[in-house]
N, C-alpha and C positions, 0 to 999 in steps of 0.2 A: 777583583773589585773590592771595596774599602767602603763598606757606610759611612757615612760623614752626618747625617740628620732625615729623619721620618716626621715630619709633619702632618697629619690628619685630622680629618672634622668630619666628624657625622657617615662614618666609615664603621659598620657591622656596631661592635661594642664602647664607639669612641664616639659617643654624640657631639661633647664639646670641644674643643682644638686642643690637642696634644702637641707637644712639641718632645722629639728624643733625640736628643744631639748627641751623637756616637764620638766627635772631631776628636777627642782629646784621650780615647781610650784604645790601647793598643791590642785588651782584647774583654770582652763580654759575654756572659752570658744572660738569656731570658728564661726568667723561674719567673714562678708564682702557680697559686693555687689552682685547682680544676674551675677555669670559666671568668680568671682576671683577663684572658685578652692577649694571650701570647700569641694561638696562631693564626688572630686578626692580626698583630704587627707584622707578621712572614707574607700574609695575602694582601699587605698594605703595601709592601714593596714591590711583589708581584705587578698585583695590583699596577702599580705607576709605574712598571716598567713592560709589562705586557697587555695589559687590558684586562686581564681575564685572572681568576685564582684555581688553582686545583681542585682544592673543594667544591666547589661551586657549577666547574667544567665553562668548557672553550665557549657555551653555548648563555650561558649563564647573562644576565641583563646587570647595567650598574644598580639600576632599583633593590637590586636584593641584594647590592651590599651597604647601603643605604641604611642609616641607622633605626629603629625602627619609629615611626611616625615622621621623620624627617624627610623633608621634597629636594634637600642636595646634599652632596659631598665634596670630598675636598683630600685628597692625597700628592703630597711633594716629598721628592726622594731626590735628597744630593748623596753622591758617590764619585769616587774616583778609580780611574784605570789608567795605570802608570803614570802613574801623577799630573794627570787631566783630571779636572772637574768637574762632572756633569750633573744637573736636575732635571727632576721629569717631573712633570704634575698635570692629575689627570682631574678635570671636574667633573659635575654630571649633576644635574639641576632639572625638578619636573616643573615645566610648565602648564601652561592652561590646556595646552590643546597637543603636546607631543613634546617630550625629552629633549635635552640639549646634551651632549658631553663634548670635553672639548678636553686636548691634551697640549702641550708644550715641551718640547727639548730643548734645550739651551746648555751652552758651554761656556764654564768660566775663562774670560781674555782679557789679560792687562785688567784682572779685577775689576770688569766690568758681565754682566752675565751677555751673551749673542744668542737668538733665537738659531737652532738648527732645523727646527722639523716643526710643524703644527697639523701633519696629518697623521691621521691611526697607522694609517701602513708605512707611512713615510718613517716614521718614530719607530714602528717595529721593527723596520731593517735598519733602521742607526743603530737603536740599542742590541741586535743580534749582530752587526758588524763591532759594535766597540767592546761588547761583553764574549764575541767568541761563542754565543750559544744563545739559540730562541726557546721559547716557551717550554716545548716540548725538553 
Protein backbone atom coordinates (compact mmCIF):
# COMPACT_ATOMS: atom_id res chain seq x y z
CA UNK A 1 0.00 0.00 0.00
CA UNK A 2 1.32 3.74 -0.97
CA UNK A 3 -0.28 6.71 1.01
CA UNK A 4 -1.14 9.20 -1.48
CA UNK A 5 -3.25 11.85 1.03
CA UNK A 6 -4.89 12.04 4.81
CA UNK A 7 -7.42 14.32 4.98
CA UNK A 8 -9.26 15.10 8.52
CA UNK A 9 -11.49 17.39 10.50
CA UNK A 10 -12.24 17.17 13.98
CA UNK A 11 -10.42 13.82 14.37
CA UNK A 12 -8.82 13.40 18.19
CA UNK A 13 -6.07 16.41 18.08
CA UNK A 14 -7.11 17.87 14.55
CA UNK A 15 -10.17 20.08 15.09
CA UNK A 16 -9.79 22.07 11.96
CA UNK A 17 -9.29 20.35 8.36
CA UNK A 18 -5.87 19.08 7.78
CA UNK A 19 -4.81 18.15 4.51
CA UNK A 20 -1.25 15.66 4.21
CA UNK A 21 -0.61 14.87 0.62
CA UNK A 22 1.94 12.12 0.77
CA UNK A 23 1.57 11.78 -3.71
CA UNK A 24 4.88 13.25 -4.49
CA UNK A 25 7.25 11.73 -1.77
CA UNK A 26 8.88 8.43 -2.31
CA UNK A 27 9.45 8.14 1.39
CA UNK A 28 8.60 10.06 4.83
CA UNK A 29 8.91 10.16 8.05
CA UNK A 30 6.40 11.55 11.03
CA UNK A 31 8.47 13.43 13.87
CA UNK A 32 7.40 15.89 16.16
CA UNK A 33 7.44 16.60 19.68
CA UNK A 34 5.60 14.58 22.62
CA UNK A 35 1.65 15.40 21.95
CA UNK A 36 1.88 17.30 18.15
CA UNK A 37 -0.38 14.42 16.75
CA UNK A 38 1.58 11.81 15.35
CA UNK A 39 -0.18 8.88 16.52
CA UNK A 40 -3.61 10.64 15.67
CA UNK A 41 -2.29 10.67 11.85
CA UNK A 42 -1.67 6.44 12.22
CA UNK A 43 -5.38 6.06 14.04
CA UNK A 44 -6.65 8.46 11.25
CA UNK A 45 -5.77 6.06 8.66
CA UNK A 46 -6.82 3.22 10.61
CA UNK A 47 -9.33 4.87 11.43
CA UNK A 48 -10.75 5.18 7.49
CA UNK A 49 -9.72 2.12 6.76
CA UNK A 50 -11.15 -0.14 9.57
CA UNK A 51 -13.50 1.63 11.72
CA UNK A 52 -11.78 1.32 14.92
CA UNK A 53 -7.96 2.43 16.30
CA UNK A 54 -5.89 0.36 18.55
CA UNK A 55 -5.60 2.62 21.06
CA UNK A 56 -8.94 3.06 21.56
CA UNK A 57 -9.90 -0.87 21.06
CA UNK A 58 -12.46 -2.66 18.54
CA UNK A 59 -15.16 -1.61 21.03
CA UNK A 60 -14.32 2.04 21.20
CA UNK A 61 -17.29 4.64 19.71
CA UNK A 62 -16.43 7.43 16.94
CA UNK A 63 -17.58 9.99 19.79
CA UNK A 64 -14.30 9.49 21.42
CA UNK A 65 -12.30 10.12 18.52
CA UNK A 66 -14.12 13.22 18.01
CA UNK A 67 -12.40 16.25 18.69
CA UNK A 68 -12.98 17.51 21.89
CA UNK A 69 -16.35 19.72 22.07
CA UNK A 70 -16.98 18.91 18.44
CA UNK A 71 -20.48 17.00 17.26
CA UNK A 72 -18.54 15.35 13.85
CA UNK A 73 -15.64 14.17 12.07
CA UNK A 74 -14.47 13.73 9.06
CA UNK A 75 -11.41 11.28 7.78
CA UNK A 76 -10.45 10.53 3.96
CA UNK A 77 -7.54 8.29 3.18
CA UNK A 78 -6.45 7.94 -0.68
CA UNK A 79 -3.92 4.95 -1.17
CA UNK A 80 -2.89 2.84 -3.81
CA UNK A 81 -2.30 -1.05 -4.30
CA UNK A 82 -0.51 -1.91 -7.25
CA UNK A 83 -1.15 0.98 -8.91
CA UNK A 84 -5.01 1.20 -8.27
CA UNK A 85 -6.44 3.93 -6.35
CA UNK A 86 -8.53 3.83 -3.67
CA UNK A 87 -10.32 6.33 -0.99
CA UNK A 88 -12.14 5.65 2.09
CA UNK A 89 -13.71 8.21 4.21
CA UNK A 90 -15.46 7.72 7.17
CA UNK A 91 -17.96 10.44 8.84
CA UNK A 92 -19.61 10.43 12.14
CA UNK A 93 -21.88 13.37 13.07
CA UNK A 94 -24.11 13.58 16.70
CA UNK A 95 -27.29 14.44 16.06
CA UNK A 96 -30.24 15.45 18.13
CA UNK A 97 -31.51 12.22 19.21
CA UNK A 98 -28.83 9.34 17.96
CA UNK A 99 -25.24 9.33 15.94
CA UNK A 100 -24.93 8.95 12.23
CA UNK A 101 -21.60 7.51 10.82
CA UNK A 102 -21.31 6.83 7.43
CA UNK A 103 -18.34 5.36 5.31
CA UNK A 104 -17.63 5.36 1.43
CA UNK A 105 -15.05 3.08 -0.84
CA UNK A 106 -14.66 4.31 -4.07
CA UNK A 107 -11.97 3.58 -6.78
CA UNK A 108 -10.18 5.62 -9.13
CA UNK A 109 -11.53 4.85 -13.08
CA UNK A 110 -10.81 6.65 -16.22
CA UNK A 111 -10.04 9.45 -13.53
CA UNK A 112 -13.28 9.52 -12.51
CA UNK A 113 -13.65 8.36 -8.71
CA UNK A 114 -16.78 4.84 -8.58
CA UNK A 115 -18.40 4.11 -5.38
CA UNK A 116 -17.41 0.47 -4.35
CA UNK A 117 -18.84 -0.16 -1.00
CA UNK A 118 -21.12 2.31 1.47
CA UNK A 119 -21.51 -0.45 4.09
CA UNK A 120 -19.12 -0.93 7.56
CA UNK A 121 -18.85 -4.52 6.68
CA UNK A 122 -19.07 -4.31 3.23
CA UNK A 123 -15.98 -1.82 3.20
CA UNK A 124 -14.17 -3.99 5.70
CA UNK A 125 -13.86 -6.92 3.55
CA UNK A 126 -12.88 -4.68 0.38
CA UNK A 127 -10.32 -3.20 2.22
CA UNK A 128 -8.91 -6.68 3.89
CA UNK A 129 -9.36 -8.20 0.27
CA UNK A 130 -7.38 -5.39 -1.48
CA UNK A 131 -4.80 -4.70 1.47
CA UNK A 132 -4.16 -8.63 2.18
CA UNK A 133 -4.83 -7.95 5.90
CA UNK A 134 -7.79 -6.85 8.32
CA UNK A 135 -7.67 -5.09 11.45
CA UNK A 136 -6.21 -7.48 13.51
Amino acid sequence: MRSLELELEGFTSFRSRQNLDFSNLDLFAITGPTGAGKTSLLDAITFALYGHVARFGKDAKASELASQGKDNLKVSFRFSVRGIEYRVTRTWRQRPKTEESKVLLEILNNGEWEKLETKDRGVSDRIKQILGMDFD
